[in-house]
Wavefront OBJ file of the C-alpha trace (Angstrom):
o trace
v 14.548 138.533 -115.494
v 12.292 141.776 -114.887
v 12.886 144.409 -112.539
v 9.804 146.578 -111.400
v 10.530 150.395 -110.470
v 9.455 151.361 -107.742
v 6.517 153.947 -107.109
v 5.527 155.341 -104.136
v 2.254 155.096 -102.551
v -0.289 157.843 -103.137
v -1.185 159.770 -100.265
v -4.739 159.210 -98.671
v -6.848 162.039 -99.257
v -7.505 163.057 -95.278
v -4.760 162.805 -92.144
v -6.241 160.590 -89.599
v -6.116 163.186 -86.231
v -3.345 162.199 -84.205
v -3.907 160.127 -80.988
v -0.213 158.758 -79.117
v -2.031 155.457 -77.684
v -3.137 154.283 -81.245
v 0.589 155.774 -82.886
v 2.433 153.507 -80.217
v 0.183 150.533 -81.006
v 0.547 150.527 -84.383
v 4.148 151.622 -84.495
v 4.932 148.619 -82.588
v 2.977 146.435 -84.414
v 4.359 147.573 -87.965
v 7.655 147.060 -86.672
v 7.197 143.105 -86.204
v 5.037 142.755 -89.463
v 7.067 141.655 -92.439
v 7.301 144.332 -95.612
v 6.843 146.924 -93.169
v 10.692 148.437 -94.034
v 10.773 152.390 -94.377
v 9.700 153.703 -97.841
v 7.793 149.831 -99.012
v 4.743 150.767 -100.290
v 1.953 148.054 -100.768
v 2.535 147.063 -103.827
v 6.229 146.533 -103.220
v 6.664 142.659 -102.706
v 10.163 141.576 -103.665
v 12.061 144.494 -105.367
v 15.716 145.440 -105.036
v 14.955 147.666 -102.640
v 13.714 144.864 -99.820
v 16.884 142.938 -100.527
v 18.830 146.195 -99.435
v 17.268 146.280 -96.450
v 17.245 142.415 -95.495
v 21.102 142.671 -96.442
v 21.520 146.075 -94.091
v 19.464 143.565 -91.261
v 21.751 140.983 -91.276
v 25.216 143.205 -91.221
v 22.923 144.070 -87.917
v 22.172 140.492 -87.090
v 26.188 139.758 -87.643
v 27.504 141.995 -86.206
v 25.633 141.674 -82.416
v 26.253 138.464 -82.711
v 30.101 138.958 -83.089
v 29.359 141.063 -80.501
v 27.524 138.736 -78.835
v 30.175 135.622 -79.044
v 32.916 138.376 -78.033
v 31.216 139.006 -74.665
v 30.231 134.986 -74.057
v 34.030 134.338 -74.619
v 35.384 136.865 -72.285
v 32.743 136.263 -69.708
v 34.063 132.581 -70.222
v 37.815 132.836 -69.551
v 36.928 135.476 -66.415
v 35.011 132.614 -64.893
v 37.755 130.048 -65.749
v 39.982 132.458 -64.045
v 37.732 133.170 -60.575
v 37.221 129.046 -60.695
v 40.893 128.477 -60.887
v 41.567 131.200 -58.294
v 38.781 129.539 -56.220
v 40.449 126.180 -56.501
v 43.995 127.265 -55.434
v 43.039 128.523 -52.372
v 41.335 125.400 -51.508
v 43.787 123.387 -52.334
v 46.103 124.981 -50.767
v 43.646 124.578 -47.584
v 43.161 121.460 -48.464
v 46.824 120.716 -48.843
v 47.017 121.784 -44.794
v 44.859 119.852 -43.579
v 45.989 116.575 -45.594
v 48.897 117.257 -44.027
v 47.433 117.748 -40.676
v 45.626 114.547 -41.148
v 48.609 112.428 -42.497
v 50.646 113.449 -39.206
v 47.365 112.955 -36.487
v 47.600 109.270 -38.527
v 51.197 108.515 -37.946
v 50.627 109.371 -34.176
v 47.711 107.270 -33.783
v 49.948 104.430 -35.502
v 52.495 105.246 -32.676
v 50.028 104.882 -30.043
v 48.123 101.813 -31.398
v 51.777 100.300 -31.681
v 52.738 101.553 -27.901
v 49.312 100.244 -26.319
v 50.086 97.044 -28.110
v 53.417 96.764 -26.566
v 51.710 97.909 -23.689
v 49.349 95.037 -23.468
v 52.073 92.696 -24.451
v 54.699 93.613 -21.839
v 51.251 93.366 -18.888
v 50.393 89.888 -20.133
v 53.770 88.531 -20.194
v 54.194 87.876 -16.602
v 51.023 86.297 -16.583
v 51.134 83.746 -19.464
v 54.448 84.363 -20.923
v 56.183 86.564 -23.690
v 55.633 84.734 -26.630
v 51.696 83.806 -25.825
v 50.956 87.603 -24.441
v 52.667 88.573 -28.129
v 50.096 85.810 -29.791
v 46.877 86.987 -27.587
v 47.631 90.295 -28.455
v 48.555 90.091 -31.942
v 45.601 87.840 -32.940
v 43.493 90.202 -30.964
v 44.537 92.898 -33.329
v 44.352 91.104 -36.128
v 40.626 90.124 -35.681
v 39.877 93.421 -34.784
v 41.286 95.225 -37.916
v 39.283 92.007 -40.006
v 35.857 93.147 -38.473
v 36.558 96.536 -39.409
v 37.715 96.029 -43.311
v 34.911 93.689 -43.432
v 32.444 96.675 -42.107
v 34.034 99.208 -44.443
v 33.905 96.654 -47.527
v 30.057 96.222 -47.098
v 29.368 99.848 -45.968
v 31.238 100.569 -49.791
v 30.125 97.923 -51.650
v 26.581 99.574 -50.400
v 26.898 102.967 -51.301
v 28.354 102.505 -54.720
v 25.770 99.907 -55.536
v 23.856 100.628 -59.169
v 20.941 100.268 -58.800
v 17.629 100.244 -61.557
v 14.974 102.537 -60.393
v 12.147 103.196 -62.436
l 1 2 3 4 5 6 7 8 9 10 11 12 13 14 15 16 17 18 19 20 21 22 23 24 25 26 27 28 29 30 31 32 33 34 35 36 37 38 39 40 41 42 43 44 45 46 47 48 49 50 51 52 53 54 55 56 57 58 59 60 61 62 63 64 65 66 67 68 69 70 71 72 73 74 75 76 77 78 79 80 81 82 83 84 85 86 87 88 89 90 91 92 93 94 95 96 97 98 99 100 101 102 103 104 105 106 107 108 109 110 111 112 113 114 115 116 117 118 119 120 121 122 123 124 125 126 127 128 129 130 131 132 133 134 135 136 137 138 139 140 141 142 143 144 145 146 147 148 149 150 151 152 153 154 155 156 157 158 159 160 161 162 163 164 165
């Protein structure tokens, strides 16, 4: 293996006068080309020297991204914590007005049940106890089919798969 020693570039015979629009131009622009490191002259194309600097890039490159996967991480868990804040409260909302609803249901059970006595006890001296209790019964019973039948096909509808193109 052969090492080269480095030499630096001679200097060109007259300084170009300065102008700050064509410095920032090509300052940016030797910044992005490649073998443009600080102290490479032109005839430097692979010497210890570029290594050092590549190396001294990527302790750069590492260490934003450590950085980098620090921040994502604790940006992370403070959104897992406002989410699971977020979702407590509603629960707990929630939780209120399941039990609101569970209670409005067990009262609309206890009327249902009361205007079915109801309608019993009126038809009774009409046709009798035990057909007033059939008429009324049956009645409910037919009307609580219709309704599961309704609710089965309104389902069965909106959870249909379906192949679109």
């Amino acid at each position: 293996m052969t090492t080269r020693q480095w030499t630096p570039a001679p200097a060109p015979a007259t300084l170009p006068t300065p102008d700050p629009l064509a410095a920032a131009s090509t300052d940016d622009a030797g910044r992005d080309a490649p073998g443009n490191t600080p102290g490479a002259s032109a005839g430097d194309t692979g010497t210890e020297r570029d290594t050092g600097a590549e190396r001294g890039i990527d302790d750069s490159i590492a260490a934003l991204l450590a950085r980098l996967v620090d921040q994502a991480d604790r940006y992370a868990r403070a959104e897992l914590r406002f989410v699971r804040a977020l979702l407590i409260e509603r629960l707990i909302a929630a939780r209120v007005g399941a039990v609101c609803l569970v209670v409005a249901l067990v009262l609309l059970q206890g009327a249902l049940i009361a205007l079915l006595i109801g309608l019993i006890l009126a038809a009774a001296p009409v046709m009798g106890a035990l057909a007033a209790t059939a008429l009324v019964t049956s009645s409910a019973i037919a009307i609580t089919a219709l309704l599961g039948w309704i609710a089965l096909r309104q389902l069965s509808r909106a959870t249909r798969v379906e192949d679109r193109p």
